[in-house]
Backbone as a printed PyTorch tensor [residue, N CA C, xyz], in Angstrom:
tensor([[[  17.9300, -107.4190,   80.2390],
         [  16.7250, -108.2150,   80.5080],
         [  15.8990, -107.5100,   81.5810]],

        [[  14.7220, -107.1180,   81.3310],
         [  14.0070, -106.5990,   82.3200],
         [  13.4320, -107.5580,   83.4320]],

        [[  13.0660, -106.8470,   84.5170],
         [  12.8720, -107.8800,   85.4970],
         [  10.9830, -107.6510,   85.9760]],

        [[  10.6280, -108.1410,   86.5820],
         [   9.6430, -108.9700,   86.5760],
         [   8.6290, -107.1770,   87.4580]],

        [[   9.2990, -106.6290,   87.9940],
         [   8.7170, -104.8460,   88.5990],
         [   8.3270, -103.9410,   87.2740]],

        [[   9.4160, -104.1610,   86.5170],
         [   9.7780, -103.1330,   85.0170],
         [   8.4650, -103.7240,   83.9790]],

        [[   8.4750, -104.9690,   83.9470],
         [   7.6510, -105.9630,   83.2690],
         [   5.7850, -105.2140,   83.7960]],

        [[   5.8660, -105.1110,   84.8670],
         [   4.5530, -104.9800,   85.6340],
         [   3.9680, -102.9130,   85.0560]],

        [[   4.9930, -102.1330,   85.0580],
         [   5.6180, -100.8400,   85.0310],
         [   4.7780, -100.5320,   83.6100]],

        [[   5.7400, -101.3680,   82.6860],
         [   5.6330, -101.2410,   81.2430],
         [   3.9420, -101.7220,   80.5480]],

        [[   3.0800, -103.0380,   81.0760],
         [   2.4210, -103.6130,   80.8650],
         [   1.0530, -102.4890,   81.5220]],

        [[   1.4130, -101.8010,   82.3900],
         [   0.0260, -101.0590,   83.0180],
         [  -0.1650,  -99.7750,   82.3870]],

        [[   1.3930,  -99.3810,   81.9860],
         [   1.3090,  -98.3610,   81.2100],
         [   0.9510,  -98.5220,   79.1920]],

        [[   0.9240,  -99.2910,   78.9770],
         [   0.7410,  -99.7450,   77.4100],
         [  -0.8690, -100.4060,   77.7220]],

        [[  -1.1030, -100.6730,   79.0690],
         [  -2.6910, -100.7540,   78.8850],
         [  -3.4540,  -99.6270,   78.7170]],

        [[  -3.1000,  -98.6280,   79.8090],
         [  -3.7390,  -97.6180,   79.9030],
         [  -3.8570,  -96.3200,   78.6510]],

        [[  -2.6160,  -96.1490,   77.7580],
         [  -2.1070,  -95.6100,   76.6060],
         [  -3.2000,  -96.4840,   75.6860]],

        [[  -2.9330,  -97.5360,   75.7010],
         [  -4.0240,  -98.0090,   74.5200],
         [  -5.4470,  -97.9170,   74.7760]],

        [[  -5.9510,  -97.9670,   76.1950],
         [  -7.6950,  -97.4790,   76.5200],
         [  -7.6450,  -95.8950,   75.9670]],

        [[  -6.5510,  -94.6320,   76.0750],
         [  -6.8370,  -93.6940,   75.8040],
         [  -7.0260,  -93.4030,   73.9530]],

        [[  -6.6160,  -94.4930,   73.6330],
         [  -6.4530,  -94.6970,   71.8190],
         [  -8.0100,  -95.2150,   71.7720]],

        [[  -8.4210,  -96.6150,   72.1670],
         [  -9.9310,  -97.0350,   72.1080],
         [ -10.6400,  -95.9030,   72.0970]],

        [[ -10.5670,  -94.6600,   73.1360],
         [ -11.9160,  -93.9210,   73.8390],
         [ -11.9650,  -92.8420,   72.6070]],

        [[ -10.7760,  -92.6760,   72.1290],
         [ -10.5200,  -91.9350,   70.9540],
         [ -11.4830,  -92.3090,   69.5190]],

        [[ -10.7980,  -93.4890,   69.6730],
         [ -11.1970,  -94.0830,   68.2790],
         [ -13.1200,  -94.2040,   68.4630]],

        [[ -13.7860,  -94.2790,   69.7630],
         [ -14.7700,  -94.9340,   70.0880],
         [ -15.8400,  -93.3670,   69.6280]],

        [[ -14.9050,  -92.3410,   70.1990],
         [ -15.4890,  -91.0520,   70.3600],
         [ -15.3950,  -90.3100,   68.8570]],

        [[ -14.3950,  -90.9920,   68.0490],
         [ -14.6130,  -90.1590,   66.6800],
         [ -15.5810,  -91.0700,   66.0370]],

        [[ -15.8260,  -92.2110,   66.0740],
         [ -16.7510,  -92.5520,   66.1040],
         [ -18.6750,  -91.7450,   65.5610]],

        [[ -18.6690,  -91.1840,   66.9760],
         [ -19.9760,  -90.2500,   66.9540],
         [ -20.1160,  -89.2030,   66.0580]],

        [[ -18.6800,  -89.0120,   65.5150],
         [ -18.8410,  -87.8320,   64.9650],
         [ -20.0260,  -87.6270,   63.1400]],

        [[ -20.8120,  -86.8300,   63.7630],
         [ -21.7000,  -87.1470,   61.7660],
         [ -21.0930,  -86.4200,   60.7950]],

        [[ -21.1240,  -87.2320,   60.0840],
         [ -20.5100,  -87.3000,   58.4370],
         [ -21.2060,  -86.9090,   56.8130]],

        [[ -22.6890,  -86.4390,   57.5720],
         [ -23.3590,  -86.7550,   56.3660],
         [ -23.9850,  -87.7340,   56.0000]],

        [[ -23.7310,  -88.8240,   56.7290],
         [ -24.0240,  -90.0880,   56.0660],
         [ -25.2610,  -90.4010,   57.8670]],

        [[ -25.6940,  -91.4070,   57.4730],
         [ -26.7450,  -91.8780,   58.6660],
         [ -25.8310,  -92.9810,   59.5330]],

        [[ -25.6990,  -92.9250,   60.5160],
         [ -25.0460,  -93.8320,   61.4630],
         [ -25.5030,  -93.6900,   63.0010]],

        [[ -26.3240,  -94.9330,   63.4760],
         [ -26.6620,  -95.0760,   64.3660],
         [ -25.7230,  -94.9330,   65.9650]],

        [[ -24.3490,  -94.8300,   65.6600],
         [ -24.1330,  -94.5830,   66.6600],
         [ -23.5050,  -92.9740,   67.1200]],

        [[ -24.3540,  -92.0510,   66.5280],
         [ -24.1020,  -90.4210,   66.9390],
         [ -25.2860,  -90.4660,   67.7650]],

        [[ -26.0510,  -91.4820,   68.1130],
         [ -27.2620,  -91.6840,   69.5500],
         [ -26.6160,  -91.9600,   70.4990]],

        [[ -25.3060,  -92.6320,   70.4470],
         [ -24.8590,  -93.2220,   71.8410],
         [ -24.4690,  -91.9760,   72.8960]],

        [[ -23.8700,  -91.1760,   72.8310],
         [ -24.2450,  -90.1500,   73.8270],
         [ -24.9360,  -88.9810,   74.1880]],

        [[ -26.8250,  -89.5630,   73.2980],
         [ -27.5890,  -88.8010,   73.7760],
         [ -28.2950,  -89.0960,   74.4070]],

        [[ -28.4070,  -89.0110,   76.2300],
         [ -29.1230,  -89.2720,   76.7190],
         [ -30.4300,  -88.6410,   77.2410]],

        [[ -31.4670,  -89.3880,   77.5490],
         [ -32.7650,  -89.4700,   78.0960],
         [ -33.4630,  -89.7930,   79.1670]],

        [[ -34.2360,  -88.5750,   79.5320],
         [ -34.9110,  -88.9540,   81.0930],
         [ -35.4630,  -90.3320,   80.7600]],

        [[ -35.5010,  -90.8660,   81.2470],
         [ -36.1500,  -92.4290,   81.4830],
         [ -36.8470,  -92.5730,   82.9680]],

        [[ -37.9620,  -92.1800,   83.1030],
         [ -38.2570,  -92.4210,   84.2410],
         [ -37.5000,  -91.6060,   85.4510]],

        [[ -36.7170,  -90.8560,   85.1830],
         [ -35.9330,  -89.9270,   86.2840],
         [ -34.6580,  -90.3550,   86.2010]],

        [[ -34.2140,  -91.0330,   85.0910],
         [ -32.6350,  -91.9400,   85.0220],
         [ -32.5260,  -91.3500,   83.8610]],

        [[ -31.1350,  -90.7010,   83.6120],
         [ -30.6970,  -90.5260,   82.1720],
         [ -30.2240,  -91.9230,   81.9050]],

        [[ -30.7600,  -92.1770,   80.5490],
         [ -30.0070,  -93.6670,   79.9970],
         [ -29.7330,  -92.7790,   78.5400]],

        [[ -29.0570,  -93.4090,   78.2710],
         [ -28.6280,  -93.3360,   76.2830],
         [ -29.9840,  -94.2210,   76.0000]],

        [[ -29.6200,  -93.2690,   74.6350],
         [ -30.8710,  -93.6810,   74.0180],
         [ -30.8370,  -94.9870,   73.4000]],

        [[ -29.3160,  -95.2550,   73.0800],
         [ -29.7830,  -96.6000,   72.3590],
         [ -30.2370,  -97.9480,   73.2080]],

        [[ -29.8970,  -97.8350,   74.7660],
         [ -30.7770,  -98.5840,   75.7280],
         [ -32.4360,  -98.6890,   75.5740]],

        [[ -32.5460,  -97.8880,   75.5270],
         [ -34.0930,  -97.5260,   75.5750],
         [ -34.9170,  -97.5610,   73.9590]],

        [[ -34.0500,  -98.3860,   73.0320],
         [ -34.9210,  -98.0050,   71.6420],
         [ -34.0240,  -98.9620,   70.8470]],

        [[ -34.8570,  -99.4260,   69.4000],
         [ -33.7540,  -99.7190,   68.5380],
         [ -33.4700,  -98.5650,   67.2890]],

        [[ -32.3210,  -98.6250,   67.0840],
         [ -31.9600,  -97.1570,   66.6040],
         [ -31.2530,  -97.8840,   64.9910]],

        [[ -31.8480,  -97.3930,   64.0900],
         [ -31.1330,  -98.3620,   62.9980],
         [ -31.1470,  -97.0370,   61.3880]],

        [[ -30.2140,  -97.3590,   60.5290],
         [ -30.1430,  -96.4320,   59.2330],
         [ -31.1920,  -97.5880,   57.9980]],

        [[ -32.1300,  -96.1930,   57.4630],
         [ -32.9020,  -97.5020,   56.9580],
         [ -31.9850,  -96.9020,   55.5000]],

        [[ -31.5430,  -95.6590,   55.3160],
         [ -30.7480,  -95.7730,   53.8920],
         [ -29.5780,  -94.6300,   54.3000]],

        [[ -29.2860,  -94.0210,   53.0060],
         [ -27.7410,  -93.2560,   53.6640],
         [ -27.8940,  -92.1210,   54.1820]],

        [[ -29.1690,  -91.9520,   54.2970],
         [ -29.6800,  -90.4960,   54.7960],
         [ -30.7150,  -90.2210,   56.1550]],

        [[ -31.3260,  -91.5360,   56.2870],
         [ -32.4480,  -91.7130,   56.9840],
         [ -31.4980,  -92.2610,   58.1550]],

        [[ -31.7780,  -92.1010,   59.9190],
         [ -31.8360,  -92.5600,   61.1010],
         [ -33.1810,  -92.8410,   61.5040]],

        [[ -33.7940,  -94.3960,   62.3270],
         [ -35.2210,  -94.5270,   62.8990],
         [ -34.8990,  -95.0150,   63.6900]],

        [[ -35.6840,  -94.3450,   64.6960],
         [ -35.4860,  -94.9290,   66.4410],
         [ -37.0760,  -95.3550,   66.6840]],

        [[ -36.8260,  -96.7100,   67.2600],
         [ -38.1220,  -96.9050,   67.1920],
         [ -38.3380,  -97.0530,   68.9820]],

        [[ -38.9390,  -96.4440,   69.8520],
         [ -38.5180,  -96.8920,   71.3590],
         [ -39.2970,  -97.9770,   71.6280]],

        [[ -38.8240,  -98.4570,   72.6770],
         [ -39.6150,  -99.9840,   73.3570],
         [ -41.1150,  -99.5580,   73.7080]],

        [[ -40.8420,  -97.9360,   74.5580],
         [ -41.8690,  -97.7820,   75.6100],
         [ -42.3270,  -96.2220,   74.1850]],

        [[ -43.2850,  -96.6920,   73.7550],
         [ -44.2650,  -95.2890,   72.9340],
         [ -44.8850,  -93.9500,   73.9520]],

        [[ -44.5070,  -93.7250,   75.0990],
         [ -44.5210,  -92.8200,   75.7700],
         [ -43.2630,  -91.9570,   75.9120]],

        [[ -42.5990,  -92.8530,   75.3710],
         [ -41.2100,  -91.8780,   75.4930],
         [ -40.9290,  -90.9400,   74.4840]],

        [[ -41.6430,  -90.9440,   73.4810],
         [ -41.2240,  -90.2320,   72.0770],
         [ -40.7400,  -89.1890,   72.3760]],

        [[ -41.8240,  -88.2300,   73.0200],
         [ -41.5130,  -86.8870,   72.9590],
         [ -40.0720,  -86.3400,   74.0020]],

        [[ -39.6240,  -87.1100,   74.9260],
         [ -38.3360,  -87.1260,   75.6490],
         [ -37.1470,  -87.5400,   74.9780]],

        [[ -37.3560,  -88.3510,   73.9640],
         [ -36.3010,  -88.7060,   73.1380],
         [ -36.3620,  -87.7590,   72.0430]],

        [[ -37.4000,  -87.1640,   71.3010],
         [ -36.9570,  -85.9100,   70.2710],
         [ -36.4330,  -84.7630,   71.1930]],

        [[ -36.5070,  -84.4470,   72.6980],
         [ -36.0910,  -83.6820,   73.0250],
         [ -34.8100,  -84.1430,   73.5090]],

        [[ -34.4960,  -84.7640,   73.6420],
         [ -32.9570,  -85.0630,   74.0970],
         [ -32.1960,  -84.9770,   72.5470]],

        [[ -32.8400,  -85.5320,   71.5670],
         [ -31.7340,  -85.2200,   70.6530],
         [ -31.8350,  -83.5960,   70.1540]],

        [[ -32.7600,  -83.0720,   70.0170],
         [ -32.5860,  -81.1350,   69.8550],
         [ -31.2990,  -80.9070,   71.1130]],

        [[ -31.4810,  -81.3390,   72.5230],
         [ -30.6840,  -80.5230,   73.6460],
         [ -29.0290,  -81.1620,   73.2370]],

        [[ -29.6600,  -82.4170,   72.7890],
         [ -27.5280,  -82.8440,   72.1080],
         [ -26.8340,  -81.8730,   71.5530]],

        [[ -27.6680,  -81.2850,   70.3940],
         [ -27.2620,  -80.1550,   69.1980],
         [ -26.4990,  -81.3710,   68.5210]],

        [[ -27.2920,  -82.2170,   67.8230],
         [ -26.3110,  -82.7900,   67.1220],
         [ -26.8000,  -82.5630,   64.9850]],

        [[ -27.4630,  -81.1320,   65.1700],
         [ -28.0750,  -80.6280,   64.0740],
         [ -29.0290,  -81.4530,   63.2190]],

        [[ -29.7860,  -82.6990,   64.1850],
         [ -30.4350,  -83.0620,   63.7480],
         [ -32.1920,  -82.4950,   63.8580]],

        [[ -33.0680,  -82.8780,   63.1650],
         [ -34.2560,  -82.5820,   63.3320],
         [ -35.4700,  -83.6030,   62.9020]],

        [[ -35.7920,  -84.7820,   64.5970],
         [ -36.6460,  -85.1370,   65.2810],
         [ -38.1090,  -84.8990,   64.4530]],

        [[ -38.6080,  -86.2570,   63.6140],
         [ -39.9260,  -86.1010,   63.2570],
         [ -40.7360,  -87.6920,   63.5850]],

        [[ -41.5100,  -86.9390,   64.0950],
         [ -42.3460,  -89.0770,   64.3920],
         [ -43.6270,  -88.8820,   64.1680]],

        [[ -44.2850,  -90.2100,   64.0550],
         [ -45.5130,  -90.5530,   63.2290],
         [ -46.3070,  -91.4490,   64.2410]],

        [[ -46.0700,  -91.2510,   65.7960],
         [ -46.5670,  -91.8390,   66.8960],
         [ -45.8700,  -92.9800,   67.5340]],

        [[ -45.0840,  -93.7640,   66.2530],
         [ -44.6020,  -95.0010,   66.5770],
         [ -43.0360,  -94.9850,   66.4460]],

        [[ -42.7180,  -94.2990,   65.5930],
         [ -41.1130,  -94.5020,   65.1670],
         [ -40.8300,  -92.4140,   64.9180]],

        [[ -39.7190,  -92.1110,   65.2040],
         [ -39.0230,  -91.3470,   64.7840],
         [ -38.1440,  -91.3270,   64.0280]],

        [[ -37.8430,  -90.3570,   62.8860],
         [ -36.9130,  -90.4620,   61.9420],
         [ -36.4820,  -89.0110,   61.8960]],

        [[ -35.0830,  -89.2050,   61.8490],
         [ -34.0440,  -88.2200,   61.6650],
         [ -33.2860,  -88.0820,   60.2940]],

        [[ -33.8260,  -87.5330,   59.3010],
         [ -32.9500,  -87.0690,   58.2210],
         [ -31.3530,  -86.4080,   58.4230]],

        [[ -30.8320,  -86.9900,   58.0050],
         [ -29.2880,  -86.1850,   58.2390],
         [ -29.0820,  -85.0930,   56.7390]],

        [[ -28.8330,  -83.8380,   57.5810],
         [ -28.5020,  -82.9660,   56.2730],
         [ -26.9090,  -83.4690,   55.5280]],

        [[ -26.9970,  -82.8020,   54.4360],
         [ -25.4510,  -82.9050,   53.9820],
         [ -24.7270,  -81.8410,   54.6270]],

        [[ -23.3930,  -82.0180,   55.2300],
         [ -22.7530,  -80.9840,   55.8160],
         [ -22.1760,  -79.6610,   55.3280]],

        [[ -22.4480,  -78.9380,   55.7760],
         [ -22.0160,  -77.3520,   54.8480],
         [ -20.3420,  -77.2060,   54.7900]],

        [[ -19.7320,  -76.6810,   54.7270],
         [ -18.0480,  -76.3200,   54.9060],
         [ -17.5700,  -76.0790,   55.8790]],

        [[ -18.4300,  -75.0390,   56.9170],
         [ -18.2520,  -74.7540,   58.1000],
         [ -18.2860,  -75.6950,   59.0860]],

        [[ -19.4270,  -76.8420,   58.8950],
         [ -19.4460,  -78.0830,   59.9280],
         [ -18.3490,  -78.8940,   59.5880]],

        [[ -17.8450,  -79.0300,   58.5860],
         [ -16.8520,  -80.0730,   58.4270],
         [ -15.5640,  -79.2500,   58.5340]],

        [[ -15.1900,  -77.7800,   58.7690],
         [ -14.0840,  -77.2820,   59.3900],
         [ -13.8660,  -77.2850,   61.0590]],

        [[ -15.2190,  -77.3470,   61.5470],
         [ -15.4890,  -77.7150,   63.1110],
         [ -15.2380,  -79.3540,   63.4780]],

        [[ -15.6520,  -79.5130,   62.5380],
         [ -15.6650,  -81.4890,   63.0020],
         [ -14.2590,  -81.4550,   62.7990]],

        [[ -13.5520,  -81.1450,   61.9160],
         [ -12.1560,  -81.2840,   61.6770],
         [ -11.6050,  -80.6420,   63.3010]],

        [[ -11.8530,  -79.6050,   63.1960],
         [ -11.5580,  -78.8160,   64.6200],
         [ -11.2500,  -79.8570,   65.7820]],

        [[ -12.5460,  -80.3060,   66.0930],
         [ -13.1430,  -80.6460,   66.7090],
         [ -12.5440,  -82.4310,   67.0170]],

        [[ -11.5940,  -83.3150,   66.1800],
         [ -11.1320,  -84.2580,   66.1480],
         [  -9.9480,  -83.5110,   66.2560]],

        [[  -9.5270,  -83.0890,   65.9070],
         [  -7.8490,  -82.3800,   66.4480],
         [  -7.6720,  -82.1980,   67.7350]],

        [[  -8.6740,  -81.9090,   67.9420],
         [  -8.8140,  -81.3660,   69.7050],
         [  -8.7040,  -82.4690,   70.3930]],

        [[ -10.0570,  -83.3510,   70.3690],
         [  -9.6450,  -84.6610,   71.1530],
         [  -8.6320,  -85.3600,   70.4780]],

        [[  -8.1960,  -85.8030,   69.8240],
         [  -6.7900,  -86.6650,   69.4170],
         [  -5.5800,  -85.5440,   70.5690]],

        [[  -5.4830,  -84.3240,   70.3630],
         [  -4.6430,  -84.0990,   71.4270],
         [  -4.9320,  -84.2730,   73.6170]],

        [[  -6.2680,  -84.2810,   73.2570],
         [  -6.4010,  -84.6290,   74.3270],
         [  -6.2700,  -86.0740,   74.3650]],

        [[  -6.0560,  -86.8890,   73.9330],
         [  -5.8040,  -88.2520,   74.0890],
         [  -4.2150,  -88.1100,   74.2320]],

        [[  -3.3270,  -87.6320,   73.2390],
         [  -2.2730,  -87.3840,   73.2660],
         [  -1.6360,  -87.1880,   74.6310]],

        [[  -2.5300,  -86.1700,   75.8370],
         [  -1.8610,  -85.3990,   76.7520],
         [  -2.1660,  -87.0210,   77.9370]],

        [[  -3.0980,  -87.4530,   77.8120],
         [  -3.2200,  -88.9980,   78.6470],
         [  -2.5250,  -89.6110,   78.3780]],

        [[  -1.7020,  -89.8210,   77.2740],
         [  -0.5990,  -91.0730,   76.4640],
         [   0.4930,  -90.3880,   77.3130]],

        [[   1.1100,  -89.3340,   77.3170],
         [   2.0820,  -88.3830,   77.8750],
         [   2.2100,  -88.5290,   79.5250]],

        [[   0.6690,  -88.0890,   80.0960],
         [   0.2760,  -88.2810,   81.3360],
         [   1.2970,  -89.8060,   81.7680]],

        [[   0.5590,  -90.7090,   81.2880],
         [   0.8710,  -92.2980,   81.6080],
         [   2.6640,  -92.5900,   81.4980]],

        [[   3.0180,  -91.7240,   80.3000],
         [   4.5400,  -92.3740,   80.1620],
         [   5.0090,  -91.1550,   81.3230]],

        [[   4.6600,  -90.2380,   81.9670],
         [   5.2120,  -89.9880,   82.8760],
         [   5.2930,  -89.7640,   84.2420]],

        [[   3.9980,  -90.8340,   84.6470],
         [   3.8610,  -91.7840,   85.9140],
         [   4.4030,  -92.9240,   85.4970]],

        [[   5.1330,  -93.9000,   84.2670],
         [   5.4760,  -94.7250,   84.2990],
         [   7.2170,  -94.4150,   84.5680]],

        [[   7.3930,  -93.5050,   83.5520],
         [   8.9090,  -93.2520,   84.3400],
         [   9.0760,  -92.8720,   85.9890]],

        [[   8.3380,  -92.3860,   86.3180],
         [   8.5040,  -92.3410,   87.7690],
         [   8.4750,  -93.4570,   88.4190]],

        [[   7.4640,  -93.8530,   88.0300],
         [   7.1200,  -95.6610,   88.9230],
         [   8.6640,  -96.4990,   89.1000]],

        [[   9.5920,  -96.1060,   87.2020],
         [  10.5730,  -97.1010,   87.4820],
         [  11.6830,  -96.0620,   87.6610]],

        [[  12.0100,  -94.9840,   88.1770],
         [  12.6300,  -93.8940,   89.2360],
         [  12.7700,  -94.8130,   90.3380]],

        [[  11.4360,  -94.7310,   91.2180],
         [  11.3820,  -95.2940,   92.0600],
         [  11.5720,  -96.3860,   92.8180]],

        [[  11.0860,  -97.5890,   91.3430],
         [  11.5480,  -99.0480,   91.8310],
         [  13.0910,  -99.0800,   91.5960]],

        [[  13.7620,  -98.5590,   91.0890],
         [  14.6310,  -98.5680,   91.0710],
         [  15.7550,  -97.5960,   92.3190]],

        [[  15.2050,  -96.9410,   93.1060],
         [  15.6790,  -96.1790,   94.1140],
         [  15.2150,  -97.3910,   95.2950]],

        [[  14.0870,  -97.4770,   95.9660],
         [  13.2870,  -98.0360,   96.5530],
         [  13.4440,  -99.6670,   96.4120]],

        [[  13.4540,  -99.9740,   95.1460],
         [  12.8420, -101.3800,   95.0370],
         [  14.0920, -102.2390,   94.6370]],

        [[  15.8140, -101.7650,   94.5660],
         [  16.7210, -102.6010,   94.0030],
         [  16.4550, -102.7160,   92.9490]],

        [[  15.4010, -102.1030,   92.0360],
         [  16.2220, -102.2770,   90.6070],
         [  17.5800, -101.7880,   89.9170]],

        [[  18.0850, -102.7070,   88.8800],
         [  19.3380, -101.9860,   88.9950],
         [  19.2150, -100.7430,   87.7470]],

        [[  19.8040, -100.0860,   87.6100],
         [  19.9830,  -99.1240,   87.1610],
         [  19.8970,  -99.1290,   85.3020]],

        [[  20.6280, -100.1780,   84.9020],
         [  20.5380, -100.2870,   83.6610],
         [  18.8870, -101.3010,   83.0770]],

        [[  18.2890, -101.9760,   84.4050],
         [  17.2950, -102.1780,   84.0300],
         [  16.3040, -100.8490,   84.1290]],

        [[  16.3950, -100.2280,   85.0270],
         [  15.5410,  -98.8250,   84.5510],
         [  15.6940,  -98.3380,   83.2560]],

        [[  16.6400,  -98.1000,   82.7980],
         [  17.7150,  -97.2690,   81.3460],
         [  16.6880,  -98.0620,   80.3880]],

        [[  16.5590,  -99.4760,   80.1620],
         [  16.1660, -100.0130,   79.4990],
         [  14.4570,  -99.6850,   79.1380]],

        [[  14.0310, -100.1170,   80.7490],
         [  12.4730,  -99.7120,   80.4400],
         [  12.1820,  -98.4090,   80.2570]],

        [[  12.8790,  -97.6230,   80.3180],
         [  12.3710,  -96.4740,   80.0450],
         [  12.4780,  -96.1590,   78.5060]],

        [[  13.6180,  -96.8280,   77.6110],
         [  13.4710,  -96.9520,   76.9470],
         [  12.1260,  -97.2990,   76.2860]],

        [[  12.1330,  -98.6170,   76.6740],
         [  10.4980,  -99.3580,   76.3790],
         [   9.2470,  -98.6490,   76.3220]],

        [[   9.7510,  -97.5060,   77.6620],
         [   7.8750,  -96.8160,   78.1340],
         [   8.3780,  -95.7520,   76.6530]],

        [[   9.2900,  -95.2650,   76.1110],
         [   9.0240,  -94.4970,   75.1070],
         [   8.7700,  -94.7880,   73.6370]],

        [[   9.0500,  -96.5000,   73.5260],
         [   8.8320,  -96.7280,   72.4080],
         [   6.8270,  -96.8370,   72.0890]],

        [[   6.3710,  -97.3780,   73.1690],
         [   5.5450,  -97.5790,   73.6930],
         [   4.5180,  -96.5000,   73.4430]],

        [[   4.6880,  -95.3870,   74.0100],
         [   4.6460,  -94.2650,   73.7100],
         [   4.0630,  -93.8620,   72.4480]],

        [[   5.8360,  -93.9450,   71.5240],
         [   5.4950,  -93.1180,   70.4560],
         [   4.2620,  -94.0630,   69.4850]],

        [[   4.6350,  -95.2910,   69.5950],
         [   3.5070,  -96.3810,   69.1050],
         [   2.2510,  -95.8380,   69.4430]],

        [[   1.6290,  -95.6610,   70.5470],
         [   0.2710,  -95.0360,   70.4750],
         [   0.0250,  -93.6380,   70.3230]],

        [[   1.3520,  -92.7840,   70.2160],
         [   1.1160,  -91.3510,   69.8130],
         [   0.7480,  -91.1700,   68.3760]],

        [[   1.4150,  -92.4180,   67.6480],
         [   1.1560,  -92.5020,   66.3500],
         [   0.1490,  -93.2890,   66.2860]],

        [[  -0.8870,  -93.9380,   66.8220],
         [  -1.8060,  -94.4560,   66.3390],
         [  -2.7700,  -93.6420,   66.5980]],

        [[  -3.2030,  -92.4560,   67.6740],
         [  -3.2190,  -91.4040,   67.5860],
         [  -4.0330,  -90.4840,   66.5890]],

        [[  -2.4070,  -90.1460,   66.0110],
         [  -2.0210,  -89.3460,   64.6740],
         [  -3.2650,  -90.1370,   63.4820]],

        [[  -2.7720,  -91.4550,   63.2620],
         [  -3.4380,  -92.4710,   62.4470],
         [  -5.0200,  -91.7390,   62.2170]],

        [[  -5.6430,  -92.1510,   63.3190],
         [  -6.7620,  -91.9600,   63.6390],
         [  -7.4810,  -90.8710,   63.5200]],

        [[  -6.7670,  -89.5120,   64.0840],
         [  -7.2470,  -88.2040,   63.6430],
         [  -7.1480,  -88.2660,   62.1040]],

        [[  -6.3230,  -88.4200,   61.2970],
         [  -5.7780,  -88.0480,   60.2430],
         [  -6.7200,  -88.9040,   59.4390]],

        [[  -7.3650,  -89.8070,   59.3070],
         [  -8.4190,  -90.4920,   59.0180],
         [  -9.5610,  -90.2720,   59.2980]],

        [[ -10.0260,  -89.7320,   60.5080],
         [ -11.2150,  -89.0320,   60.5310],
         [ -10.8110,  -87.2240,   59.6450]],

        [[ -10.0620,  -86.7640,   59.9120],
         [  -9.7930,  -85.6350,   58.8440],
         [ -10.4660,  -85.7440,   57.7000]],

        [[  -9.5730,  -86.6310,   57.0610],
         [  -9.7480,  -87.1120,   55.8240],
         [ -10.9230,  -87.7330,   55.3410]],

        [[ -12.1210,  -88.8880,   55.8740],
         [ -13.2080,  -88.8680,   55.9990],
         [ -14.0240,  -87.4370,   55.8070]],

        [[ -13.9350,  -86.5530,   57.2300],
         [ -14.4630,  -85.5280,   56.9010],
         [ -14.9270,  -84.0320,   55.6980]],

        [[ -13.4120,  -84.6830,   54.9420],
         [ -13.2280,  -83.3480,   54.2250],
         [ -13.7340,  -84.7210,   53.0950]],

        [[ -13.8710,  -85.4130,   52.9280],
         [ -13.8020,  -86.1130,   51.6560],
         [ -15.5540,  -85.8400,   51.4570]],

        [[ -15.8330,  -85.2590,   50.0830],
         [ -17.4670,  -84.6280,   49.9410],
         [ -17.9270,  -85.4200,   49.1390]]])
């Protein structure tokens, strides 16, 4: 039975493992597909007055079909700062407006972009990986410690540590999940 330190140990570490799965999932997200999706704007930001904001603060950003992106901004002085923030993204789009609204055609992706995007989700899924890793091994220490330090007994450490690895492999594999689905998305033409 774990005790109420191990409980605290296990619970901060399965929070933090699962924010590094969200930021994952949030960040493949952005990635373009070919298809029009308003949120490959969310981390392009724009001078605003001397403030970088994201653009989708500053505009409504919507797919009017599977090919088309239109950002329409609040403030019509901003146009030309917002086609330039999305050229400096490099998010291979190309910025056309008609005074009032901008529209971004999305090309279809060549072989090479979708061997990079693939790349390119492998990469962060392991960098999420090395934070999941990070966490289970400040959590084994934590219960090292409470257990040196804090009177835990010994077989309640044995236990949670158990726990911090099941824990673990649960979000290493959700992870996996996730890359392997954006993969697969990607390559699918």
């Amino acid at each position: 039975m774990l005790d109420e330190r191990a409980k605290q140990i296990l619970d901060g570490a399965d929070e933090k493992m699962q924010e590094a799965v969200m930021f994952l999932e949030e960040d493949l997200k952005t990635y373009r597909l070919g298809k029009a999706n308003p949120t490959i704007f969310n981390s392009v930001l724009v001078d605003y007055y001397g403030t970088r904001t994201p653009l989708p603060q500053m505009s409504s950003v919507s797919a009017t079909d599977a090919k088309t992106l239109v950002i329409q901004p609040w403030d019509k002085g901003m146009i030309g700062k917002i086609e330039k923030a999305i050229m400096d993204a490099n998010l291979g789009l190309t910025p056309q407006n008609n005074g009032e609204v901008i529209r971004c055609v999305v090309p279809a992706l060549t072989e090479d972009r979708r061997r990079e995007l693939v790349k390119k989700a492998k990469a962060t899924g392991e960098n999420a990986k090395v934070v999941v890793r990070n966490e289970r091994r400040d959590a084994m220490e934590l219960l090292k410690k409470a257990q040196k330090n804090e009177g835990m007994s010994e077989d309640t450490e044995k236990e949670a540590e158990g726990e911090v690895q099941k824990i673990t492999d649960k979000n290493i594999k959700a992870i996996d999940d996730l890359v392997a689905a954006k993969e697969k998305e990607i390559l699918t033409v």
